[in-house]
N, C-alpha and C positions, 0 to 999 in steps of 0.2 A: 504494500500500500504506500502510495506516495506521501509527501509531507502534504501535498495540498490534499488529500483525502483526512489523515487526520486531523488537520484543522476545520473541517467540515465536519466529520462526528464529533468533534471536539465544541464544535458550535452547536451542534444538536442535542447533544448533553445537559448545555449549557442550559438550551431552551425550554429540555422534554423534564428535566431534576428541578421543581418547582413546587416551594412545599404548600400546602391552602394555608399553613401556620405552621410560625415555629417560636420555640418556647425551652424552658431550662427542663422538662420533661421529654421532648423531642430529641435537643442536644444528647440529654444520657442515654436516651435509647441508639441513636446512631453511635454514639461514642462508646459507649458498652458493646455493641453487633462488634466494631471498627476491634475494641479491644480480644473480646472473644474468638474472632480470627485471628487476630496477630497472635494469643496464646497457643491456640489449638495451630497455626502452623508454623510457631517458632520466628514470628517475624520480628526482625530488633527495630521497634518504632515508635515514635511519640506521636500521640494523637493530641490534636487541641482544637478542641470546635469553642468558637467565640461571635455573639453581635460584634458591632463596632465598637460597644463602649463599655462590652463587659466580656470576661472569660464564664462561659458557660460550661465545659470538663475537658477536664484534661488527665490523660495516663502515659506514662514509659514503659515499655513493657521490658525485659530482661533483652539483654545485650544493646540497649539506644544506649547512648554516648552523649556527653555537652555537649555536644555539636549542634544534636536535632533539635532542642529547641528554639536555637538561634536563628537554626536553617527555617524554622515553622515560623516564627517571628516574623523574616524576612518575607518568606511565602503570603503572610498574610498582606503584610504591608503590599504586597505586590495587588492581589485582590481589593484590599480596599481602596489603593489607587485607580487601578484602569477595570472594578469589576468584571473582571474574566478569570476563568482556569489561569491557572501559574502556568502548565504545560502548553497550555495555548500558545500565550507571550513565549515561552521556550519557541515553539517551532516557528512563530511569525517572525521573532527575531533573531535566529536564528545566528547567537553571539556566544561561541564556546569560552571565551572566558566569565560569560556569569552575569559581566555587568550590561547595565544598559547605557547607552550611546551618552556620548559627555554632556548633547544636547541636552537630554531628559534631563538634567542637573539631580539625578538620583543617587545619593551617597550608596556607596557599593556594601557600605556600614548598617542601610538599613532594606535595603532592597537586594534582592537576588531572581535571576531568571533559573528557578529550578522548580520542575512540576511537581505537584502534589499539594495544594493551593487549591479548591476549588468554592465558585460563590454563595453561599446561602441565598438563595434568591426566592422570597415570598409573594406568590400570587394578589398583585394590588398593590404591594408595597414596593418593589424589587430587590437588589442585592440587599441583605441588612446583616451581612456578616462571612464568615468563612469555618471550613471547615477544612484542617492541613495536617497532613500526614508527612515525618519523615524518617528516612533510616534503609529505606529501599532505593535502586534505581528511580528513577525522577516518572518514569511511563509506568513503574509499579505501583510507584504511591498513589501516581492518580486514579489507577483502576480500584488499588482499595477504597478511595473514596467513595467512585461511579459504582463498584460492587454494593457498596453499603446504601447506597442513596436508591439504586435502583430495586434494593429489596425491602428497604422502608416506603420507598413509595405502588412500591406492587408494578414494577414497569420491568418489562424484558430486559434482564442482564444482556442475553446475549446482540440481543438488538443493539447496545451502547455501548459495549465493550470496545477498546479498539483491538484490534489481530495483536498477536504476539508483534515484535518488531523483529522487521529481517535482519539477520546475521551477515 
C-alpha cells in the first residue's frame, strides 16, 4: 500500500472513530481495553488518554521506559495543535528526523512527528482531546489505538486497520 493510501485510511479513521460522548468513564474503559492488551501480549507501552485541559488515565505497562511518556506528551501536543492522527503528520510530512520544518516554529522540545497520537473527536463538538500510545513502532501504536477505538465503538477492525507495512 502506498503512502498516499495510508493517508487516506488514515483520514477515514479519523472520520469513521467519533464518539456520541466522551467522559472520565469512556476514557477508562478505552484505556483499561488499550491496557488489557498490552498485558495479555507483553507490549512495553504507556497509554495516556487526556481532554485538553485534563488527564483522564493513564498506565505503563512492564518494560515502557522514561522515554514514552515524553514521547506521549509530545504526541499529544502534536494532536492538539493541527487535530489529526500523529501518524498522519508522520507520513504527510514525511521528515525522518522527527522534527517539523523550522517554518512551523515548533520546538522539537515539545513537538514530535511520531505516530500513535490519535484525536478524540466528539460528534457536535469535535477534537476535544487525545488518546496516545507509546513504546511500539510508530504504525503499531497507532493501530492499538484504531484497534481499541474500533471495538469501543462497534465498527469493523478490519475495515480500518491499515495492512501490515511492506518490508
Amino acid at each position: 500500500m502506498a503512502v498516499a493510501d495510508d493517508i487516506a485510511l488514515i483520514k477515514r479513521q479519523e472520520e469513521v472513530l467519533v464518539f456520541p460522548a466522551f467522559d472520565e468513564a469512556v476514557a477508562f474503559e478505552i484505556g483499561s481495553a488499550i491496557r488489557d492488551r498490552a498485558l495479555a501480549g507483553n507490549l512495553p507501552i504507556i497509554v495516556d488518554i487526556r481532554t485538553f485541559d485534563r488527564p483522564l488515565f493513564y498506565a505503563a505497562m512492564p518494560g515502557s521506559n522514561a522515554s514514552n511518556p515524553d514521547w506521549a506528551r509530545r504526541k499529544i501536543n502534536v494532536v492538539k495543535r493541527f487535530l489529526r492522527s500523529t501518524y498522519r503528520m508522520v507520513l504527510e510530512q514525511q521528515r525522518p528526523d522527527r522534527t517539523f520544518k523550522v517554518g512551523e516554529g515548533l520546538d522539537i522540545s515539545d513537538f514530535v512527528l511520531a505516530g500513535g497520537g490519535f484525536p478524540v473527536t466528539v460528534k457536535g463538538a469535535g477534537v476535544i482531546g487525545v488518546i496516545a500510545v507509546s513504546g511500539l513502532p510508530e504504525r503499531e501504536d497507532h493501530g492499538v489505538v484504531v484497534d481499541a477505538l474500533c471495538a469501543h465503538l462497534g465498527l469493523d477492525r478490519q475495515e480500518l486497520a491499515l495492512p501490515p507495512e511492506a518490508k
